[in-house]
mmCIF file of the N, C-alpha and C atoms, coordinates in Angstrom:
data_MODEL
# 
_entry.id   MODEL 
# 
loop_
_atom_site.group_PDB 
_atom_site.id 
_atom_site.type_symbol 
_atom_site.label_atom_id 
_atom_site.label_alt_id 
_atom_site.label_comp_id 
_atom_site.label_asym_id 
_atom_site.label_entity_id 
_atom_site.label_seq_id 
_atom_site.pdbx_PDB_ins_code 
_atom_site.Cartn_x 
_atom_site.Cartn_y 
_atom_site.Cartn_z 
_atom_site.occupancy 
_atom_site.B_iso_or_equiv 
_atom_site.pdbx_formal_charge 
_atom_site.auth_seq_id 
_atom_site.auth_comp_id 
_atom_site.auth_asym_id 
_atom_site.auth_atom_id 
_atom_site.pdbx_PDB_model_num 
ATOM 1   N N  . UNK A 1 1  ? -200.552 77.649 -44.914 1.00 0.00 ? 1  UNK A N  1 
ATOM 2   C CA . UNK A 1 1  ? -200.935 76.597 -44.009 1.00 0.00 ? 1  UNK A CA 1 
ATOM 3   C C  . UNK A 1 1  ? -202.250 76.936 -43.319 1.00 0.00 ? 1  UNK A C  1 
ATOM 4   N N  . UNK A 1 2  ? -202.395 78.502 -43.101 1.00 0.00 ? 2  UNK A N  1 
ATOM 5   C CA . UNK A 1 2  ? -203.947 78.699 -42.748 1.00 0.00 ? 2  UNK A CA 1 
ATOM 6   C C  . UNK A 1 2  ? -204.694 77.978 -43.637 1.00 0.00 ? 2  UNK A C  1 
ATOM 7   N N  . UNK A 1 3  ? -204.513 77.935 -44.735 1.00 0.00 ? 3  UNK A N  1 
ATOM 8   C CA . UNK A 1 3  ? -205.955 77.535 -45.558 1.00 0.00 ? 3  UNK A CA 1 
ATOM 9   C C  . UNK A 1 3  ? -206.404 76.084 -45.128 1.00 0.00 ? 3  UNK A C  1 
ATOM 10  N N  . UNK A 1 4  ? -205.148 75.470 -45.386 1.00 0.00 ? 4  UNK A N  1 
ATOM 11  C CA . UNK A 1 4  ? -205.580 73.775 -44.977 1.00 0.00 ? 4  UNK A CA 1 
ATOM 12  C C  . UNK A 1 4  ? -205.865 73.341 -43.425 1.00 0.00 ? 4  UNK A C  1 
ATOM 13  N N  . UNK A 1 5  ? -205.687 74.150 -42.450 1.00 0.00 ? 5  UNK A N  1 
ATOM 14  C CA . UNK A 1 5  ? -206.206 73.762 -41.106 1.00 0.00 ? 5  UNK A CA 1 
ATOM 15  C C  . UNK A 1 5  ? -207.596 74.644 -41.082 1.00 0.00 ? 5  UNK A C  1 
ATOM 16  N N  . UNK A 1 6  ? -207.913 75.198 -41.821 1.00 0.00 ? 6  UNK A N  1 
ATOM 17  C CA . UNK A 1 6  ? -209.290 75.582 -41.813 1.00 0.00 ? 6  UNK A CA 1 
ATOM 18  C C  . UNK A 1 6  ? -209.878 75.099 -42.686 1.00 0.00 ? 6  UNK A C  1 
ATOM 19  N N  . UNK A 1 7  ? -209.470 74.061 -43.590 1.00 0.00 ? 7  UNK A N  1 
ATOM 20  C CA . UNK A 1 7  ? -210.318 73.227 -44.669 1.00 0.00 ? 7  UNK A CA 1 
ATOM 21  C C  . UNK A 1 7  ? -210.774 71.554 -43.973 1.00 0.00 ? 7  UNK A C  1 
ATOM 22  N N  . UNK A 1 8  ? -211.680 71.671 -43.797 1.00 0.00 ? 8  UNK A N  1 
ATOM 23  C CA . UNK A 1 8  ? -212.387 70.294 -42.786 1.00 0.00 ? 8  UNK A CA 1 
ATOM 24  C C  . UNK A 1 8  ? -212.142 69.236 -43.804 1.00 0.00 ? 8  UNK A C  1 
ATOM 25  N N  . UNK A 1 9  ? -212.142 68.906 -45.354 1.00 0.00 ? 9  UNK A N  1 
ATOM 26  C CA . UNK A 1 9  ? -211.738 68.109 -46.386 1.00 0.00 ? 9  UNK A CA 1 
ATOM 27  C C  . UNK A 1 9  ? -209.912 67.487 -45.765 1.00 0.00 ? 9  UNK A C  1 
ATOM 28  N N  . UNK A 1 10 ? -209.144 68.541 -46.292 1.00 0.00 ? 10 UNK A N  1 
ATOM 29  C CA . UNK A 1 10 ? -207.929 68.891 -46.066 1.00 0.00 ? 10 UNK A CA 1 
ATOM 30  C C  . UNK A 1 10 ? -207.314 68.203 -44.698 1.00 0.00 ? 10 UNK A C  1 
ATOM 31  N N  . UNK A 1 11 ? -208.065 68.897 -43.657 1.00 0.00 ? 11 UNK A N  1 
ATOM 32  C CA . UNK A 1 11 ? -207.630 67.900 -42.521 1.00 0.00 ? 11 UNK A CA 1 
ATOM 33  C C  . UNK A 1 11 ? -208.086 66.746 -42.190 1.00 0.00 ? 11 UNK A C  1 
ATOM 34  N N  . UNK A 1 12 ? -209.122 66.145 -42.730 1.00 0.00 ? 12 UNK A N  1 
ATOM 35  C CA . UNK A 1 12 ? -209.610 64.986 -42.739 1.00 0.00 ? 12 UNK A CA 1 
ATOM 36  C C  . UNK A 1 12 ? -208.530 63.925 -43.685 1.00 0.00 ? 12 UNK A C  1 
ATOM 37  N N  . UNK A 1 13 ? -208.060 64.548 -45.255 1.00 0.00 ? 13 UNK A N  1 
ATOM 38  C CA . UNK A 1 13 ? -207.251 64.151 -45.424 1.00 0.00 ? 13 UNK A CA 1 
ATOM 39  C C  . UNK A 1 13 ? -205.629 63.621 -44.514 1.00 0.00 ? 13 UNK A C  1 
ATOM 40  N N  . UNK A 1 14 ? -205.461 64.385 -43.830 1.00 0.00 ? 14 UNK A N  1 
ATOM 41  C CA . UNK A 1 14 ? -204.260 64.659 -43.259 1.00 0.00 ? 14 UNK A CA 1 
ATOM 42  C C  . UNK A 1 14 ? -204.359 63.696 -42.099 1.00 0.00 ? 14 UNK A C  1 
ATOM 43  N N  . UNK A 1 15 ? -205.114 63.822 -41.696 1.00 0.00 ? 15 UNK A N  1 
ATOM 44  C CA . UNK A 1 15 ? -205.921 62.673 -40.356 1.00 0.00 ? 15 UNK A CA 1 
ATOM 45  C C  . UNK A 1 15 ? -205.415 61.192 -40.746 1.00 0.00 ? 15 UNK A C  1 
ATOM 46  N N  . UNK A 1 16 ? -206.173 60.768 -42.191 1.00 0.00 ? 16 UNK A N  1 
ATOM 47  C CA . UNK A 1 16 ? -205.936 59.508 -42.465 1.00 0.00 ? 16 UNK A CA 1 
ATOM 48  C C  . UNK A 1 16 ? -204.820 59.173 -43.000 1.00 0.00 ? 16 UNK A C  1 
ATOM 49  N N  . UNK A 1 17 ? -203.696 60.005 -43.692 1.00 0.00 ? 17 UNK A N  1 
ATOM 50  C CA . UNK A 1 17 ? -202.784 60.182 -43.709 1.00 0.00 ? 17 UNK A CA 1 
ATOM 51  C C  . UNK A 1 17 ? -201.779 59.552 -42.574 1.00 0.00 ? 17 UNK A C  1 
ATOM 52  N N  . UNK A 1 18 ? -202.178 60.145 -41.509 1.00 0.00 ? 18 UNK A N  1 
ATOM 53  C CA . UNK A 1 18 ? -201.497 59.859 -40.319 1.00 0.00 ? 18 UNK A CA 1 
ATOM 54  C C  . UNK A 1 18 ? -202.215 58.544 -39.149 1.00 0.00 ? 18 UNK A C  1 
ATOM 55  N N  . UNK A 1 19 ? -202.760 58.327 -39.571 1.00 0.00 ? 19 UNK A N  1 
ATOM 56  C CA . UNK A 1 19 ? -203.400 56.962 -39.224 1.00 0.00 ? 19 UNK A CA 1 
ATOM 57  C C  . UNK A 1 19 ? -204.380 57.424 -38.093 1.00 0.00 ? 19 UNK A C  1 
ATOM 58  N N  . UNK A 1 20 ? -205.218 58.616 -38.504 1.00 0.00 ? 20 UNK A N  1 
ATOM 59  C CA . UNK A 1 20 ? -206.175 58.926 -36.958 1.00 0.00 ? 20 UNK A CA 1 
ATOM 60  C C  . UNK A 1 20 ? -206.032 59.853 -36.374 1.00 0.00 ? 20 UNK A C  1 
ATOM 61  N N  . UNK A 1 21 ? -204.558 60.072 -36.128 1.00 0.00 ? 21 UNK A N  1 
ATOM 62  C CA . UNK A 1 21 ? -204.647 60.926 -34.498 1.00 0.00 ? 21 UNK A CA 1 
ATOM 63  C C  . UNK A 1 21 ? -203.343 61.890 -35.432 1.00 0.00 ? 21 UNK A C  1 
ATOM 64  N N  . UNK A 1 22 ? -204.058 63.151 -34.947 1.00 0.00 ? 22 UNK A N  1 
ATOM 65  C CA . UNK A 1 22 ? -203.302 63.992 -35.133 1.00 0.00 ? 22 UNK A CA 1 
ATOM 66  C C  . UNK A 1 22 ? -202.243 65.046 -33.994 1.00 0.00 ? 22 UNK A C  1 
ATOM 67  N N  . UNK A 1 23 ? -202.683 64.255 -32.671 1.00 0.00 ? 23 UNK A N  1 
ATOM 68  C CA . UNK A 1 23 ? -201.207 64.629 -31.894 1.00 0.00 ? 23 UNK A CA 1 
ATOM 69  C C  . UNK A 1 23 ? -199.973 64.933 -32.055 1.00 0.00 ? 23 UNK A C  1 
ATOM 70  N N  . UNK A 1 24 ? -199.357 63.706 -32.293 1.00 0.00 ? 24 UNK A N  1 
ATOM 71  C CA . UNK A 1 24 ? -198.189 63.929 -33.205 1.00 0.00 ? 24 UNK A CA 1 
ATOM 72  C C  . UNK A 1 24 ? -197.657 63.492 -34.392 1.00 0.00 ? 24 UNK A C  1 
ATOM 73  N N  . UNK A 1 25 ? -197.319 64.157 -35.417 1.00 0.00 ? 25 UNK A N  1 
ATOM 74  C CA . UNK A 1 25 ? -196.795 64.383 -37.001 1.00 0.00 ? 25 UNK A CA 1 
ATOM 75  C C  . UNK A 1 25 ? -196.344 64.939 -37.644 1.00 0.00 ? 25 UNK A C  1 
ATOM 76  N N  . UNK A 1 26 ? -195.604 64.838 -38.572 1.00 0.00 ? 26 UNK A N  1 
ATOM 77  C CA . UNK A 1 26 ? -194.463 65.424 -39.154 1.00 0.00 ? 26 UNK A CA 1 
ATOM 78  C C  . UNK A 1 26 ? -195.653 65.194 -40.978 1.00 0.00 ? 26 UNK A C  1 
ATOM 79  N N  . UNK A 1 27 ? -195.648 66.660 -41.792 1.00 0.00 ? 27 UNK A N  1 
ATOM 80  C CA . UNK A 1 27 ? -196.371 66.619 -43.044 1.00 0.00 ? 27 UNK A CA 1 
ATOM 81  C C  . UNK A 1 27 ? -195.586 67.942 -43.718 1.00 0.00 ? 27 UNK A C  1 
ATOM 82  N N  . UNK A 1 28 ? -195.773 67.115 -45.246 1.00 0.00 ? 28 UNK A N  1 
ATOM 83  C CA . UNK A 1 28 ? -194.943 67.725 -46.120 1.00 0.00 ? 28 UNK A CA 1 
ATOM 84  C C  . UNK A 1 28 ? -195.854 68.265 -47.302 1.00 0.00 ? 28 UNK A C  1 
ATOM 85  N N  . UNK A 1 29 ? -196.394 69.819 -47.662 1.00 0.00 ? 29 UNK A N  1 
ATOM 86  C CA . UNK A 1 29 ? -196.871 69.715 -48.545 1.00 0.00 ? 29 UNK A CA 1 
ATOM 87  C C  . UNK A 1 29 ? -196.098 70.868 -49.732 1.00 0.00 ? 29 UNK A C  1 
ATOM 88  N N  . UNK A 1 30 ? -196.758 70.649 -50.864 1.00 0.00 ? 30 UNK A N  1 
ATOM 89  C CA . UNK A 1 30 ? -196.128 71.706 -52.022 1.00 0.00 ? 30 UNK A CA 1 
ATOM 90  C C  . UNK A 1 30 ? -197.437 73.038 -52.442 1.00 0.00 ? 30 UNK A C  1 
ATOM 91  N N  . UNK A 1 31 ? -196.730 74.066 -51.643 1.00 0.00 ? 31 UNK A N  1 
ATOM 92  C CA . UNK A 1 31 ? -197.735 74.931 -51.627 1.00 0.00 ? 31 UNK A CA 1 
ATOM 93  C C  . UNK A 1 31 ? -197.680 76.149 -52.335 1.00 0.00 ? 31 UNK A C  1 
ATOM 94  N N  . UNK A 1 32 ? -198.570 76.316 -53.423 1.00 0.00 ? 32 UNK A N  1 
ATOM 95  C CA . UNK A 1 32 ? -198.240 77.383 -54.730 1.00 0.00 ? 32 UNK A CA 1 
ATOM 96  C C  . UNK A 1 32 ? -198.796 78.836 -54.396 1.00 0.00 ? 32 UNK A C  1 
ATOM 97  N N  . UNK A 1 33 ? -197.938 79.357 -54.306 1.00 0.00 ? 33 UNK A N  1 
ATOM 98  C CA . UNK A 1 33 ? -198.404 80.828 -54.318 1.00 0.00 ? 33 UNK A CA 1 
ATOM 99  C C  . UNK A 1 33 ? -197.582 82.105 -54.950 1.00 0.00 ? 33 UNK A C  1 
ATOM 100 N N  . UNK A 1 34 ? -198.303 82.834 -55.482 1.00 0.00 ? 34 UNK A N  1 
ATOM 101 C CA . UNK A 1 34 ? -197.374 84.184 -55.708 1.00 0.00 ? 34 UNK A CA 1 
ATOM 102 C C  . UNK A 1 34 ? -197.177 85.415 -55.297 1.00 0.00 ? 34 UNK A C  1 
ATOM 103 N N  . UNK A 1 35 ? -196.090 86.082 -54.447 1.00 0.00 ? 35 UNK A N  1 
ATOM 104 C CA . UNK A 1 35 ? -196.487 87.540 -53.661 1.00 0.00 ? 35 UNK A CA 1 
ATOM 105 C C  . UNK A 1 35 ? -197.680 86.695 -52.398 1.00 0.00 ? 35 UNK A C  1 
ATOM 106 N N  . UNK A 1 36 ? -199.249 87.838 -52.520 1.00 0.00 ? 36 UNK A N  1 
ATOM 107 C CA . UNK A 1 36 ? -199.514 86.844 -51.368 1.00 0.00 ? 36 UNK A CA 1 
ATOM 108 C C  . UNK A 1 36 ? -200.842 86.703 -51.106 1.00 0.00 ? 36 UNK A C  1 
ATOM 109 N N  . UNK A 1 37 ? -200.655 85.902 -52.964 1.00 0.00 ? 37 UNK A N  1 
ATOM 110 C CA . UNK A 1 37 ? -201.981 85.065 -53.602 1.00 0.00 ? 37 UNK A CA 1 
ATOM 111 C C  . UNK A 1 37 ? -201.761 83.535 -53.197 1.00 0.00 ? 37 UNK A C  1 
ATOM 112 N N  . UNK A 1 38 ? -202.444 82.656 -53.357 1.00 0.00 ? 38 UNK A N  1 
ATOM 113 C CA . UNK A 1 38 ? -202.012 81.376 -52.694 1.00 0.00 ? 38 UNK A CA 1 
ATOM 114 C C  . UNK A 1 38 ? -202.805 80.885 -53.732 1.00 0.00 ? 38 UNK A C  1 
ATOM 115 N N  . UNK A 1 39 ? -201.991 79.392 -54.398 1.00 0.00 ? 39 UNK A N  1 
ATOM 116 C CA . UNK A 1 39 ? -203.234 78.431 -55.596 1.00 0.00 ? 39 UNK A CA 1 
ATOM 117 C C  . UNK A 1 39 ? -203.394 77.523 -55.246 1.00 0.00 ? 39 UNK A C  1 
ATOM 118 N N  . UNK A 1 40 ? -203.141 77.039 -54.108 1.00 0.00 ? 40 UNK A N  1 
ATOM 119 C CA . UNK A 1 40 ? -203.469 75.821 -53.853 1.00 0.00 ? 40 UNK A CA 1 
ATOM 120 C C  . UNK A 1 40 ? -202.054 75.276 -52.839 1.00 0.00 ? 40 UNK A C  1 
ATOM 121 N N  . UNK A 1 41 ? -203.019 73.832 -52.656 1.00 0.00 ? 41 UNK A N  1 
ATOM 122 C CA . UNK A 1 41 ? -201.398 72.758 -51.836 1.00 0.00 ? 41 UNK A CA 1 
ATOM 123 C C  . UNK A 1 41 ? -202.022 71.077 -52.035 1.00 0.00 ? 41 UNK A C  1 
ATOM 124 N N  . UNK A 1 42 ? -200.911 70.880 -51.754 1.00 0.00 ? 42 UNK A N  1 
ATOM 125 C CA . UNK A 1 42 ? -201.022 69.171 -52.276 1.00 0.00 ? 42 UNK A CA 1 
ATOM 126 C C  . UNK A 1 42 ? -200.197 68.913 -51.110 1.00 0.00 ? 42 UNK A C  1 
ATOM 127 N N  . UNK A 1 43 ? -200.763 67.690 -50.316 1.00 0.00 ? 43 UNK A N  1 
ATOM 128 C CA . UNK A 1 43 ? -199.805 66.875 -49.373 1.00 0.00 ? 43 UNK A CA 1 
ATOM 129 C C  . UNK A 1 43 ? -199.186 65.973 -49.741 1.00 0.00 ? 43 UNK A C  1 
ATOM 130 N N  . UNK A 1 44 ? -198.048 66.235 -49.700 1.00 0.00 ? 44 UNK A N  1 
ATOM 131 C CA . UNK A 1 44 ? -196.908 64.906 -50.077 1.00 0.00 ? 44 UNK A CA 1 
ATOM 132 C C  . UNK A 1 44 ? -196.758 64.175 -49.275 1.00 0.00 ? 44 UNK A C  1 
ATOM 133 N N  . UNK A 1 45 ? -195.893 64.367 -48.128 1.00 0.00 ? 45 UNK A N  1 
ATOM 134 C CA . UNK A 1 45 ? -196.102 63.377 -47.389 1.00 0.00 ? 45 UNK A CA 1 
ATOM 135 C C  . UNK A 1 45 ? -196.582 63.315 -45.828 1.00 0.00 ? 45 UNK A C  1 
ATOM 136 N N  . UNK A 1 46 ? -197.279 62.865 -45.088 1.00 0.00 ? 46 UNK A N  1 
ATOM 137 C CA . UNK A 1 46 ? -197.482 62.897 -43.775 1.00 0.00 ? 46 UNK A CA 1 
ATOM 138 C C  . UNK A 1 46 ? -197.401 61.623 -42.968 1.00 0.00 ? 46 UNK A C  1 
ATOM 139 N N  . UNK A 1 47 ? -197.091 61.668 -41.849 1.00 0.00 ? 47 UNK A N  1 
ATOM 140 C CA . UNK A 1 47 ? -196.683 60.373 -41.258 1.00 0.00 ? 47 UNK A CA 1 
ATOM 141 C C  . UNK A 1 47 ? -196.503 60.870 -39.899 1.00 0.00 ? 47 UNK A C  1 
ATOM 142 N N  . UNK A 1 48 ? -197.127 60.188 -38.836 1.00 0.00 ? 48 UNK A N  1 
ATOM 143 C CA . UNK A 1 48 ? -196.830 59.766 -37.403 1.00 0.00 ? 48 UNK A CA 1 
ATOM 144 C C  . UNK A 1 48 ? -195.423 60.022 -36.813 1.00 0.00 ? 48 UNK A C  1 
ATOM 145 N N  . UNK A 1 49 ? -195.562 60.879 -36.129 1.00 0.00 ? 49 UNK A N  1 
ATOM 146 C CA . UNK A 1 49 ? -194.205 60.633 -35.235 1.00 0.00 ? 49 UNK A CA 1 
ATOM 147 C C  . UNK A 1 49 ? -194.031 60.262 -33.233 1.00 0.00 ? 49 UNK A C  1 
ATOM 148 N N  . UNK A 1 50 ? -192.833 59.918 -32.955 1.00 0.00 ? 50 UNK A N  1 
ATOM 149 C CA . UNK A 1 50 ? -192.856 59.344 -31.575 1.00 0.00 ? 50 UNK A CA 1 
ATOM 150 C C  . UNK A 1 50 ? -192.532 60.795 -31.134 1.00 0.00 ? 50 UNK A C  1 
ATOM 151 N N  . UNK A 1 51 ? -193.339 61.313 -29.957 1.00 0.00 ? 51 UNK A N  1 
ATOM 152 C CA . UNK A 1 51 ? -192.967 62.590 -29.736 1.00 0.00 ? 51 UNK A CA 1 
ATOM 153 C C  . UNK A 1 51 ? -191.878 62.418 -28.494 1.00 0.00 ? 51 UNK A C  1 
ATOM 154 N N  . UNK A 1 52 ? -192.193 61.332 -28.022 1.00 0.00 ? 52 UNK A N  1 
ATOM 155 C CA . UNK A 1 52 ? -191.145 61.411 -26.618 1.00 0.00 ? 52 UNK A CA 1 
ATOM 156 C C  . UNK A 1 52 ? -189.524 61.009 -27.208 1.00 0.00 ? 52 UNK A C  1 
ATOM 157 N N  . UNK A 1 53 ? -189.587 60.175 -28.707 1.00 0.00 ? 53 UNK A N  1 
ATOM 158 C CA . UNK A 1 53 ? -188.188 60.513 -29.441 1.00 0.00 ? 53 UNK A CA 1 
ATOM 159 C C  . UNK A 1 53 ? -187.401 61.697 -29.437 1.00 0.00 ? 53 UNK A C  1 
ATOM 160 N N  . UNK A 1 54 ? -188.137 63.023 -29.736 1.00 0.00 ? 54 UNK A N  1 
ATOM 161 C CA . UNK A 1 54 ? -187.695 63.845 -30.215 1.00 0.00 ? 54 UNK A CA 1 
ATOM 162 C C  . UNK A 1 54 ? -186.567 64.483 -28.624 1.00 0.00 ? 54 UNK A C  1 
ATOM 163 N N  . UNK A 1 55 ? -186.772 63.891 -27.858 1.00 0.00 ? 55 UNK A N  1 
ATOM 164 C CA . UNK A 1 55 ? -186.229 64.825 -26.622 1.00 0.00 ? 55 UNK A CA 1 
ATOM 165 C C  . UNK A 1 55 ? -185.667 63.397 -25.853 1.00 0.00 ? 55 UNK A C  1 
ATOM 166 N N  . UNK A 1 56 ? -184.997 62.404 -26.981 1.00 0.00 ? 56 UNK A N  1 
ATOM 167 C CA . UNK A 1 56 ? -183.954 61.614 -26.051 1.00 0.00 ? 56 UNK A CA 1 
ATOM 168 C C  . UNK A 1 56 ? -182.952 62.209 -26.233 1.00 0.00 ? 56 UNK A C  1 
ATOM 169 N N  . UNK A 1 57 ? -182.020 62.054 -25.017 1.00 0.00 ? 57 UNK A N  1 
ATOM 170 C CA . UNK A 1 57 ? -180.800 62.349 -24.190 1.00 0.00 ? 57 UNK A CA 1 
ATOM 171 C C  . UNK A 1 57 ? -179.525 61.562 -24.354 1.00 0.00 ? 57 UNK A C  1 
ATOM 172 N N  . UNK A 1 58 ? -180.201 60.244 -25.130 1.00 0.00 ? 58 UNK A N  1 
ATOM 173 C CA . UNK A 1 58 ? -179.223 59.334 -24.316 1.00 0.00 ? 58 UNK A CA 1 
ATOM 174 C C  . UNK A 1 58 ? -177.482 59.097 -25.945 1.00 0.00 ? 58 UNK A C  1 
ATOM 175 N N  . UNK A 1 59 ? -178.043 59.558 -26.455 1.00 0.00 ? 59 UNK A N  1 
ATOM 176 C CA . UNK A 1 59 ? -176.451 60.611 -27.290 1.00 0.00 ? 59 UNK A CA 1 
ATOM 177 C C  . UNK A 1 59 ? -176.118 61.830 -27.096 1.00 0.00 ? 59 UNK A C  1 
ATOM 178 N N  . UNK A 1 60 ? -174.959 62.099 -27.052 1.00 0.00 ? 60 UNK A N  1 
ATOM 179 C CA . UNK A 1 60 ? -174.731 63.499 -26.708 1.00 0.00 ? 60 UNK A CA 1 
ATOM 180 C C  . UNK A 1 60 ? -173.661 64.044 -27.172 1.00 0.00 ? 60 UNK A C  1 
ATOM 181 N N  . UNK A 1 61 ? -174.125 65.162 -28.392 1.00 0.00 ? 61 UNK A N  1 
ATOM 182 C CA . UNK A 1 61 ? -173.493 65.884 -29.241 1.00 0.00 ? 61 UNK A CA 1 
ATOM 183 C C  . UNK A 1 61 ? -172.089 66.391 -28.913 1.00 0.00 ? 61 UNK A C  1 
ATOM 184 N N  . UNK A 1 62 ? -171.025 66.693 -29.622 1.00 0.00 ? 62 UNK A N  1 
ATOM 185 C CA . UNK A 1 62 ? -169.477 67.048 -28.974 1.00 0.00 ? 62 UNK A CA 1 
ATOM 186 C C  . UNK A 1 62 ? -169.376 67.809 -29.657 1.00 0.00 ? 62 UNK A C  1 
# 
């Protein structure tokens, strides 16, 4: 995942992916490596998320 937040391509991809804003998002990629050579990554999927979702209350687990 270092490689692609230091690839200005890569996150530009990922940007539009997510419609702009990279605050908050949830991204899925397939990333090839062996031991701890790395060949690459491909983004599958990325998409927007509601961050103030993640910390509703209003169910509550038993």
């Amino acid at each position: 995942m270092a490689n692609v937040v230091m690839d200005a391509k890569m996150v530009q991809q990922l940007r539009q992916r997510v419609g702009g804003n990279l605050r908050s998002f949830e991204a899925l990629y397939h990333v090839r490596t062996m031991f701890n050579r790395s060949y690459g990554s491909t983004l599958l999927i990325a998409r927007p998320i509601n961050a103030e979702r993640i910390w509703d209350k209003t169910r509550h687990s038993e």
